[in-house]
N, C-alpha and C positions, 0 to 999 in steps of 0.2 A: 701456678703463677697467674694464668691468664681468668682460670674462674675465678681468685680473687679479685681482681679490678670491677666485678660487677656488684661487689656489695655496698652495697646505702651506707656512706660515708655524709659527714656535717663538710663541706668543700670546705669552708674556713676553720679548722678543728686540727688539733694537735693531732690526733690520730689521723687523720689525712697525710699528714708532714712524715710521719714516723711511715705507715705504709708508700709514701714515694718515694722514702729511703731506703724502704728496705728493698723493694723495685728495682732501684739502680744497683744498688749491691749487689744485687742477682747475675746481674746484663753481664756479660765477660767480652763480648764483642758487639758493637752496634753494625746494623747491617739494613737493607731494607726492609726484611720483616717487624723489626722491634723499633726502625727508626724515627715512625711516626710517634710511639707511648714513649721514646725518651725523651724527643722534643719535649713534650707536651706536660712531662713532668715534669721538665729543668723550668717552665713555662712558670706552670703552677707554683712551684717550690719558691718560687720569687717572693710570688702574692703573698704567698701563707707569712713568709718571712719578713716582707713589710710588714702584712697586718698587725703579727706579731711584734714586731719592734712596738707600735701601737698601744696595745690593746693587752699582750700578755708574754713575759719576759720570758716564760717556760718555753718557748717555740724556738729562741735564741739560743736560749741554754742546749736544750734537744740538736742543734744545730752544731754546735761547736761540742757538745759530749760526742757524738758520731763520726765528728770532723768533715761534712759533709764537704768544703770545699776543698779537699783532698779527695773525693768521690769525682766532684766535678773534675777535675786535673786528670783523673785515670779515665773519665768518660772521652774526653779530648784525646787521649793517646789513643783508645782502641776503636776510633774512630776516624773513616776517611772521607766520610759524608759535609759538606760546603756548610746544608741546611744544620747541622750539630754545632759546628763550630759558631754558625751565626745565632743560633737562638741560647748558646752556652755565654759568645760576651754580651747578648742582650738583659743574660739572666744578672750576671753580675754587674753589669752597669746600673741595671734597677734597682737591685739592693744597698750598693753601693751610695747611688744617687740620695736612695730614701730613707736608710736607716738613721734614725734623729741619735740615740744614743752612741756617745762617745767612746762605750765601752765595747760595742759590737765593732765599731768603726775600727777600734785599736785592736781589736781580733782579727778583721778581717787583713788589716795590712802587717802584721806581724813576725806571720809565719812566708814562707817563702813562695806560697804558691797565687800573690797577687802580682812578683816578680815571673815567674815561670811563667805566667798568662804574658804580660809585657813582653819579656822575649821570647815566646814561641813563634817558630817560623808560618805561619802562616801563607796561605796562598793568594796573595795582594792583586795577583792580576785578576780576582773577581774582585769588581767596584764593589760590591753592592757590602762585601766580608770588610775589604777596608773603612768603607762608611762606617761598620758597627765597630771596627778597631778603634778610631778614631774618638767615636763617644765613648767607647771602653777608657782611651787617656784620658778624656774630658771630664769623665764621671771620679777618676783617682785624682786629678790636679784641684778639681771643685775640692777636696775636702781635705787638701795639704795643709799644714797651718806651720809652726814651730813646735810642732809636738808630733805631730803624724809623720811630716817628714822625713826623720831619724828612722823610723818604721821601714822605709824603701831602701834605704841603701843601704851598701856593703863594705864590712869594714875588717879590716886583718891587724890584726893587735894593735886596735881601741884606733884604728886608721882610714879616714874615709878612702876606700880605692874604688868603685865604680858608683853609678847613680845611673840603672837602667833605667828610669822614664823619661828622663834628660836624654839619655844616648839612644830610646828607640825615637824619642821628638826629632833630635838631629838628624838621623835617619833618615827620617820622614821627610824632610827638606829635600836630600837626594835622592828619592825616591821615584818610578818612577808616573807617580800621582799628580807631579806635575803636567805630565801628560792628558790627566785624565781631566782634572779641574781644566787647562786651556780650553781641553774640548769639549767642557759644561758650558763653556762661555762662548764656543763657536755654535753650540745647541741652543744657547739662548737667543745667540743673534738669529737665527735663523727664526724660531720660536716666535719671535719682536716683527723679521719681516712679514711674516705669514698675518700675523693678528691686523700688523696694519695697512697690509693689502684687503686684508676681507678680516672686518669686523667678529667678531666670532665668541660668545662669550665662552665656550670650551677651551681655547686660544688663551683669551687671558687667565684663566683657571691656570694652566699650564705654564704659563709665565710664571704666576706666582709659587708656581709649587719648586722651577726652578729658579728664582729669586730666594728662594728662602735657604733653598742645599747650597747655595753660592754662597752667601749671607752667614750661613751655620760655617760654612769652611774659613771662613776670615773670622768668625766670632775663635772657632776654633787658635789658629794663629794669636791671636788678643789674647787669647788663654794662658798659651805657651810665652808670649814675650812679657805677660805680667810677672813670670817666676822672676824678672831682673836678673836674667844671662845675659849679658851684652855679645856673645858669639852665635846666639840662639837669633836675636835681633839684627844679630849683620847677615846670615847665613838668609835668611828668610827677605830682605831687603834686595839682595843679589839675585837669589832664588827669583822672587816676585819680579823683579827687573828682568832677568835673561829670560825667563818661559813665556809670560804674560804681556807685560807693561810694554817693552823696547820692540817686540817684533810683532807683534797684536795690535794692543790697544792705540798705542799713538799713532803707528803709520797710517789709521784709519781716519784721522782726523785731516779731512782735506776738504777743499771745496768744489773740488771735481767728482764725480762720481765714478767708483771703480768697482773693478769686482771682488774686494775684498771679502774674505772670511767673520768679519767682524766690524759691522758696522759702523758710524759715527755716535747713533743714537745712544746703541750697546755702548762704547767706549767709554763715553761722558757714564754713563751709569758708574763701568764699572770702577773709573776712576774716583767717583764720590765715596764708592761704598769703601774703597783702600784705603783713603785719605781719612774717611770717615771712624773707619772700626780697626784697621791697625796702625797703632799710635805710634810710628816709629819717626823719629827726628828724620833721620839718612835717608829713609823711603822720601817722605813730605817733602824736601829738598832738590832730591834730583829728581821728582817729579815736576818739582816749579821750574827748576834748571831747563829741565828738555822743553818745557815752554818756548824758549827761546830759538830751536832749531825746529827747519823744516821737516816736515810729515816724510820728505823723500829721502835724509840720510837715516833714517830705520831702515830703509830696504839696502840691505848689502845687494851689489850690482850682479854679483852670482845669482840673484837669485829672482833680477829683476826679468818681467817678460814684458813686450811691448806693449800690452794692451795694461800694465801697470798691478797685473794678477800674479799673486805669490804661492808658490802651492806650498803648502801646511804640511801635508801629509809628510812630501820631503825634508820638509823642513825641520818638523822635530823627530824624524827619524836621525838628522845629522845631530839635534841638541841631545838625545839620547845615545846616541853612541857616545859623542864627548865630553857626555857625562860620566860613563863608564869608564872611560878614559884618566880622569882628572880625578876621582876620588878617592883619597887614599887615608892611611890610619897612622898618627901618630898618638902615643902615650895611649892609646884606647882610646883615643878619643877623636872622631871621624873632621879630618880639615880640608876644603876642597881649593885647589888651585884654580880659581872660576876660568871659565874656558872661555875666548871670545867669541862674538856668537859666529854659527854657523856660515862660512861665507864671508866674516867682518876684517879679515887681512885685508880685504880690497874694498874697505871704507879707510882711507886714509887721505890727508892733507891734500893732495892732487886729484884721488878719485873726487873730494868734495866739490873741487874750483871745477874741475871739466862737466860736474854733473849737470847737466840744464835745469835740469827742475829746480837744483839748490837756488841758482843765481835768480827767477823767473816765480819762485812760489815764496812767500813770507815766513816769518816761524809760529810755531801752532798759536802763541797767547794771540797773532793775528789773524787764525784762523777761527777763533772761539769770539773774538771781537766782533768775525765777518757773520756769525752764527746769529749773533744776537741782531746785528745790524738788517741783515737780507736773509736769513734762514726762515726756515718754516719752523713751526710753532712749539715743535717736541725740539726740535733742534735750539732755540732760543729757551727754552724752559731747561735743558742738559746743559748749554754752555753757563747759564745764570747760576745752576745749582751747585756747576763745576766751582765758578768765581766766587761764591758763597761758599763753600766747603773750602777751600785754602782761606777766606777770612775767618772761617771757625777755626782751624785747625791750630792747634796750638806748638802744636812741634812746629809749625814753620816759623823760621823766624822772619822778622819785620823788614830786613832787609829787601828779604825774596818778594815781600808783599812789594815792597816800595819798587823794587825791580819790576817787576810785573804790572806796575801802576795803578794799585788796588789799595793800597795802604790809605786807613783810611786819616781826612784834613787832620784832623784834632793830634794823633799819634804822629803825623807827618810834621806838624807844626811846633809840638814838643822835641819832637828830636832837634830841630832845625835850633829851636830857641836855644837846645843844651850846647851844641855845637856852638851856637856865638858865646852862648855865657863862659866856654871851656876852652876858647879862642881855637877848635876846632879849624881848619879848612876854611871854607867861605859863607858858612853857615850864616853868620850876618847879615851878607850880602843878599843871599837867598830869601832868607827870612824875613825882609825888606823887599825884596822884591817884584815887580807888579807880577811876573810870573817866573812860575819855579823854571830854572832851566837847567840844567843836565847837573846831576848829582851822584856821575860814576863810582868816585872817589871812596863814598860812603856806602856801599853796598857792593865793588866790583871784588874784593877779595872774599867775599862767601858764597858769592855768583860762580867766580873763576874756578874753587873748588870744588863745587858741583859740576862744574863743567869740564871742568880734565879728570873727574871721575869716571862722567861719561866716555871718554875719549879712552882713560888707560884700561877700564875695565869689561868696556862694551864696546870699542873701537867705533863711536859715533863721535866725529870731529863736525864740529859746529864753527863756519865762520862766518860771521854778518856781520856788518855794521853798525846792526841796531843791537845786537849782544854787547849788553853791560850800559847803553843808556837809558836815560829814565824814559819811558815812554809818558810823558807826560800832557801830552797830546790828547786828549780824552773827545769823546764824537759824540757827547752831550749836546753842546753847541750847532752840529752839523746835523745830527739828526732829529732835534728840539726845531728846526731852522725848516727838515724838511716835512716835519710835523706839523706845524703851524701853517705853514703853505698848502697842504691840503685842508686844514682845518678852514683858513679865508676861504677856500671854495664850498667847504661846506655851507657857508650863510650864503650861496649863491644855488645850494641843491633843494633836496626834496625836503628837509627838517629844518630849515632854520629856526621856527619860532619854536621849538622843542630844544635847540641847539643847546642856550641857557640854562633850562632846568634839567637836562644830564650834567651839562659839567659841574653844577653845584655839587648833585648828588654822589659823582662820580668823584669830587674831589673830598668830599664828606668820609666815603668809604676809603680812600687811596692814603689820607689821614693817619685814619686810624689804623691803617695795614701799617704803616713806616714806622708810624711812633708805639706802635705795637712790639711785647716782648712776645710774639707768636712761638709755640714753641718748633723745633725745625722740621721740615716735611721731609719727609722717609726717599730718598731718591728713587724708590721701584715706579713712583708715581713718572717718572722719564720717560718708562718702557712702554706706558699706556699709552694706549689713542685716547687722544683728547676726545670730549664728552662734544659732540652739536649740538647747537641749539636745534632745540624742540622745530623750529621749523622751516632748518634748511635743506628739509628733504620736500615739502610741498610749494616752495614758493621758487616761481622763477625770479632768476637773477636779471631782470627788469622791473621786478617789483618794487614801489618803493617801501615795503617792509624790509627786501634786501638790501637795498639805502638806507636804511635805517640802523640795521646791524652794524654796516660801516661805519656810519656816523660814531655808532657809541663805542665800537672796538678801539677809533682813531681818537675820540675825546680821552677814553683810558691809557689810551698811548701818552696823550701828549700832557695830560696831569701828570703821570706819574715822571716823565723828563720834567717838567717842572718842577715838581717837588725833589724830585732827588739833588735839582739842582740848588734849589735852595735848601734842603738838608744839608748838602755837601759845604755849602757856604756856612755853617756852623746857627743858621737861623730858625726860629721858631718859624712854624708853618703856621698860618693863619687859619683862622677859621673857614673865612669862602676865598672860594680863588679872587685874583688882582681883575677884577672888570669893574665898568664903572656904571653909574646908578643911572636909571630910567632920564630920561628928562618930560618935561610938559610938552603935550602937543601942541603942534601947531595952530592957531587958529583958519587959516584956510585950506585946513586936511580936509578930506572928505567924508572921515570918522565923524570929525567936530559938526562939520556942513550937515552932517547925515541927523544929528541927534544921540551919536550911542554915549553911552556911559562909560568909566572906567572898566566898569566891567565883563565888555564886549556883548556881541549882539545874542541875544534868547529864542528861541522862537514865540512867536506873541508879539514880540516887543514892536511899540511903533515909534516907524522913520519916516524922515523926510526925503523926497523922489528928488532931489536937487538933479542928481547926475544920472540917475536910474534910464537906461537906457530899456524899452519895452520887449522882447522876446519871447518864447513860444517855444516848449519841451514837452515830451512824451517820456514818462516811467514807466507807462504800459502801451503796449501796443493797441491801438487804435482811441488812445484817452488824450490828448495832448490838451496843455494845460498852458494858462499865458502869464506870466510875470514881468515881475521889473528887475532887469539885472544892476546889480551892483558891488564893484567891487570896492573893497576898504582895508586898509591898514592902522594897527594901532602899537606903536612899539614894536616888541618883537615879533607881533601876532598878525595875523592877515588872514582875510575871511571872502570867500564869494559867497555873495546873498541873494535869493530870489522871494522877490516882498510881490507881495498880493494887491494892487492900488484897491483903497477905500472911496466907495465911491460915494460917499458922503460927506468926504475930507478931501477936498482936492489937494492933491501934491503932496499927500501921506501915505504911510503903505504900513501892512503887518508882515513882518519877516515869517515864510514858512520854512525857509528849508538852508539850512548852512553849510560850507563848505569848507575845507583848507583853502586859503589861498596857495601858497609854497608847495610846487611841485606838480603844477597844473599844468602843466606845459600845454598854451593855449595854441590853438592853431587852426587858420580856417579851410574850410574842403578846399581843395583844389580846382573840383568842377563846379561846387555850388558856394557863390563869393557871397553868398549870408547865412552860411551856416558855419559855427564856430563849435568847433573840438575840444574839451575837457578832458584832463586826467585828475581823476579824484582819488587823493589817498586816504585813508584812515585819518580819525582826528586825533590818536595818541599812539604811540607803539606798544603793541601788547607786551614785549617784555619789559617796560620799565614801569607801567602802568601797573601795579603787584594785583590789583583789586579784579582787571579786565585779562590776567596772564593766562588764569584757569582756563577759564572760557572761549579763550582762543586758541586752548590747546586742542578740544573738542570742535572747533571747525573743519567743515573741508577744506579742500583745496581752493574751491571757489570763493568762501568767505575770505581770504587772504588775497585776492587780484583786487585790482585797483578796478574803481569803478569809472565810465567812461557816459560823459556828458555831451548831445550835439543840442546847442541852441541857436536856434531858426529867429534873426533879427528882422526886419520889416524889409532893408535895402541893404546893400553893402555897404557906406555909410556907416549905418550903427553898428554893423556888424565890426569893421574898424575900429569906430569908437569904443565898444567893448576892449576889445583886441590891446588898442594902446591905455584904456584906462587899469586892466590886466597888470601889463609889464610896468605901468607907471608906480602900481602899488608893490608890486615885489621887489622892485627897485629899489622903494623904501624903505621895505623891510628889513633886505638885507642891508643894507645900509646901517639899518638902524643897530643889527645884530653886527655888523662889524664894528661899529664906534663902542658898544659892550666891551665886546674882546679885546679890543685894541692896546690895553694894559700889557694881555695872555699873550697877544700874539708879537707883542714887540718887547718883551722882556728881556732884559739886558745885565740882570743880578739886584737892580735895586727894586725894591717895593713901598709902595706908595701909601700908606696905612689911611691915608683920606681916600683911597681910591671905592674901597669897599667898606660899609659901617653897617651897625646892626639893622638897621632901617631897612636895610635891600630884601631881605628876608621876605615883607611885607610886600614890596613894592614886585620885586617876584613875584609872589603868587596874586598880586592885582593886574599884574600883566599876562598870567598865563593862560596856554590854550584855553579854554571853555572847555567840559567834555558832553559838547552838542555834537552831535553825529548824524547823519542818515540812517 
């Protein structure tokens, strides 16, 4: 036997096939001597058998003349090795998977030994055997139709009386795997903390590789509730409730931090991906339902400890006993009496009202509001993807949306009109309205149901006040309010005359994101540590590059509340944001006084010393050099100038060297009253600037601080004079840059269509920076 195995065989060749069969035929016991060359052929035998289906029908034929998968089935008996059993449903799941013909297909499910595989006992308490069990059902369900079907199940004169893949799938529900999946998802969280304490790209490797086996077991699920068993559907809904969702995921969603098993971050994930990929109405429901109750009536009080920590391990040791407890058989056919959870007798009506936390914490849709509102960044990206996945979701109904206060105007506003047309309630009234106010009436009976399921099934009693009204309160207004208040300050920082041309651009891009049919982002993207900019690891956070990042993080902020606001109001979004257009300069600026053009100052260019106050700077040490200071404002733009007097032009100068105005923060020595202090920042920001981004990503450290100016005035005097001719012009500026915004920042729902016209376009980029630099 074993000299054979060494002759020069074609590996893809019929005579390959026929000697690995005749191989196994041989085997009468597998053992560790022989149980590496059985693996290895049950391996093979796969290949050869797809190729075959392929490429040459004689390999199939060979296959079912010999009856190999009655080989297979005697190999499994006389074997007690893990590694057999697991590369035996690998082998069949591949051929299964792959074979294109209909007629192998109808061979292989025919005869009784793809039933035998389904119910053989198995040793489940290896993960790794169940995983390949699993794809074994997934690989037989893929290729069910109204033909193949009939092929699986068992009939007693001409009478369907059982359907093993059905009864080992139900199974599998009380199985206990529930166990094993929780604890993929307490590995995940853990997985999640670890990455985004320390960056690590092995970390996120590992994320993904457990995001995907999570992923695969819910695609799995998807699989089984498409057969259209509604007892399969409700078993898996309960299931996914009692192990995961009610004693996991939700109680995690809080705004305190605890030491929970399972994150907020993890949770929101994993709530997208259930909502997402298994489409069951009753899941989608009482998951919107528990919205409405606090994070603290998931914790049965048994099992509460003071620091707000739940131990797991106890935990499903008790759901696991009471599972074995409640599962019983009728008709052959497995129905469970669901058990409450663990501990859940003492969540009831009185434990709810004495509990503190109930009366003192909100319910979760106002902890996922508090996410978006004051959370950090993955926490605000999970709650938005959470609140977008119940608006995709199509099992939920519109009710819950509207309960939940996410329904969107256009759907809310139809309903309301049908309701007056159908002399409903007070839909007229409403519909009329200047604002919507409380529309219990109309969504509190599909609410209520979901809510005394929670109560009779899982023993979570929910009482609040704000259960069953419309929350219609929305924190657009209040948070647009505290947006735009930081934004005023912005034209009083280090960017204002850049302030303008982000929010164009800014509103440009935010545009086309809303009115975009983008297709929908993968939620694994939750679990990531968000990406830094390029160079917030070299620049201190007194930098005004660092001011700068704020400025444009907070412009993106407060576009996109505007726009959603006026999206929500059923309105077209305009081209440029509501700011209003340039106006003429003054004739006694000191731009106009000075000579410059609309185009701002060059170097070269000649000015007039009107205001030019004389001073004296060193670039290099031991070189000092004597100028004419001048500062100027033009629109949104503002420049400190040092002009060279001509000395053949009296009272003219050539500009050499230019500056930002904004964010100079002038200041004189304290010991020497004629020497005045500069902060020079950059003349554009390297991240918006696309042309100057490269390049600045190859800087050091030092190329990114701000540069720092002392000019040396005659007397204190001029040195004053400088000083307030300084703050006179940034005064302006911002000025100038708040009367712009003044549309953005006091927006009230109407929009002003003369406010902004195509012309602005122009008049932008004739008012923008210059990009003159040092």
């Amino acid at each position: 036997m074993w000299l054979s195995f060494w002759r020069s065989r074609d590996r893809f060749s019929l005579d390959e096939l026929r000697y690995l069969t005749d191989q196994l035929q041989k085997v009468q016991i597998v053992n560790e001597v022989n149980k590496d060359f059985v693996i290895e052929a049950l391996r093979s035998m796969a290949e050869l058998i797809t190729y075959g289906d392929q490429h040459d029908s004689n390999y199939f034929e060979y296959f079912m003349e010999k009856q190999v998968m009655g080989e297979f089935v005697r190999i499994l008996k006389i074997s007690r090795s893990v590694t057999v059993s697991l590369q035996l449903l690998q082998t069949i799941s591949i051929m299964i998977q792959n074979l294109k013909s209909e007629h192998a297909i109808y061979y292989m499910f025919s005869n009784e030994h793809i039933n035998f595989l389904i119910t053989y006992t198995f040793d489940f308490h290896n993960e790794e055997l169940l995983s390949y069990y699993i794809s074994f059902l997934r690989a037989i369900s893929g290729k069910l139709n109204r033909n193949t079907i009939s092929l699986l199940v068992k009939t007693h004169n001409e009478v369907v009386v059982s359907f093993p893949l059905y009864v080992e799938a139900t199974r599998f529900a009380f199985h206990e795997e529930n166990m094993i999946r929780t604890a993929q998802c307490i590995d995940l969280n853990a997985l999640v903390s670890k990455v985004l304490k320390n960056s690590d790209p092995d970390g996120t490797t590992m994320i993904l590789v457990a995001v995907d086996e999570i992923e695969d077991n819910l695609y799995y699920f998807s699989d089984v509730i498409s057969a259209g068993i509604p007892d399969v559907g409700r078993l898996i809904t309960d299931k996914m409730l009692q192990f995961l969702i009610i004693p996991f995921l939700l109680p995690s969603l809080r705004l305190d931090v605890v030491n929970e098993q399972i994150g907020a971050i993890t949770s929101l994930y994993l709530l997208c991906c259930i909502l997402r990929i298994v489409k069951i109405k009753d899941l989608a429901n009482t998951i919107a339902a528990a919205l409405f109750c606090p994070a603290e009536v998931f914790i049965p009080k048994s099992e509460a400890k003071l620091n707000g920590h739940v131990s797991g391990h106890s935990y499903m040791n008790e759901i696991q006993q009471s599972e074995r407890e409640n599962v019983t058989e009728v008709d052959a056919c497995p129905i469970a009496s669901l058990p409450a959870l663990a501990g859940s007798s003492q969540v009831h009506p009185e434990g709810a009202t004495q509990n503190d936390f109930v009366s003192s914490h909100g319910p979760l849709r106002d902890v996922l509001l508090s996410y978006i509102t004051n959370g950090n960044d993955l926490q605000v990206l999970g709650s938005l993807s959470v609140l977008a996945t119940l608006l995709q979701t199509k099992e939920l109904d519109e009710t819950m949306l509207d309960a939940l206060g996410i329904l969107p105007q256009r759907k809310q506003h139809k309903k309301l009109l049908l309701q007056a047309l159908v002399g409903e309630g007070s839909g007229e009234d409403q519909l009329f309205a200047s604002e919507f106010g409380s529309i219990r009436d109309s969504f509190s009976s599909d609410l209520d149901v979901y809510l005394q399921k929670l109560k009779e099934q899982f023993g979570v009693v929910c009482y609040f006040p704000e259960v069953g009204t419309s929350p219609r309160v929305h924190r657009f207004q209040d948070s647009y309010k505290n947006c735009t208040g930081a934004l005023l300050e912005e034209t009083r920082g280090s960017w204002p005359d850049l302030l303008e041309t982000v929010l164009c651009d800014e509103w440009k891009k935010c545009k086309r994101a809303v009115e975009a049919s983008s297709p929908r982002k993968e939620p694994k993207c939750i679990l990531m540590p968000l990406q830094k900019s390029s160079y917030d690891d070299s620049i201190p956070s007194e930098s005004s590059i660092f001011a700068g990042e704020r400025m444009c993080e907070l412009v993106k902020v407060c576009v996109l509340l505007l726009q959603l606001q006026i999206f929500s109001l059923g309105r077209a979004l305009p081209e440029q944001p509501p700011i209003y257009l340039p106006t003429d300069l003054a004739e006694n600026s000191r731009a106009r006084t000075a000579g410059l053009d609309v185009l701002g100052p060059k170097p070269g260019v000649e000015l007039r010393l009107v205001d030019a106050v004389p001073c004296r700077i060193a670039f290099e040490r031991g070189k000092e050099r004597h100028f004419c200071f001048l500062a100027v404002s033009m629109g949104t733009s503002g420049w400190i100038l040092l002009i060279e007097e001509l000395p053949l032009k009296q009272h003219h100068g050539v500009v050499r060297i230019i500056a930002p105005l904004a964010g100079c923060k002038p200041r004189i020595d304290d010991k020497h009253s004629r020497w005045l202090h500069l902060c020079i920042r950059p003349s554009s920001l390297p991240f918006v600037d696309p042309a100057k981004s490269v390049t600045s990503r190859k800087m050091n450290r030092k190329a990114l601080v701000d540069g720092r100016w002392t000019l040396a005035f005659r007397n204190e005097e001029s040195c004053k004079i400088a000083l307030s001719m300084i703050l006179e012009e940034i005064s302006q500026q911002s000025s100038e840059v708040e009367r712009r915004l003044r549309p953005l920042l006091e927006f009230q729902g109407d929009l002003d269509t003369s406010i902004q016209s195509p012309l602005h376009s122009e008049a932008l980029s004739a008012s923008a920076t210059p990009s003159n630099s040092l």
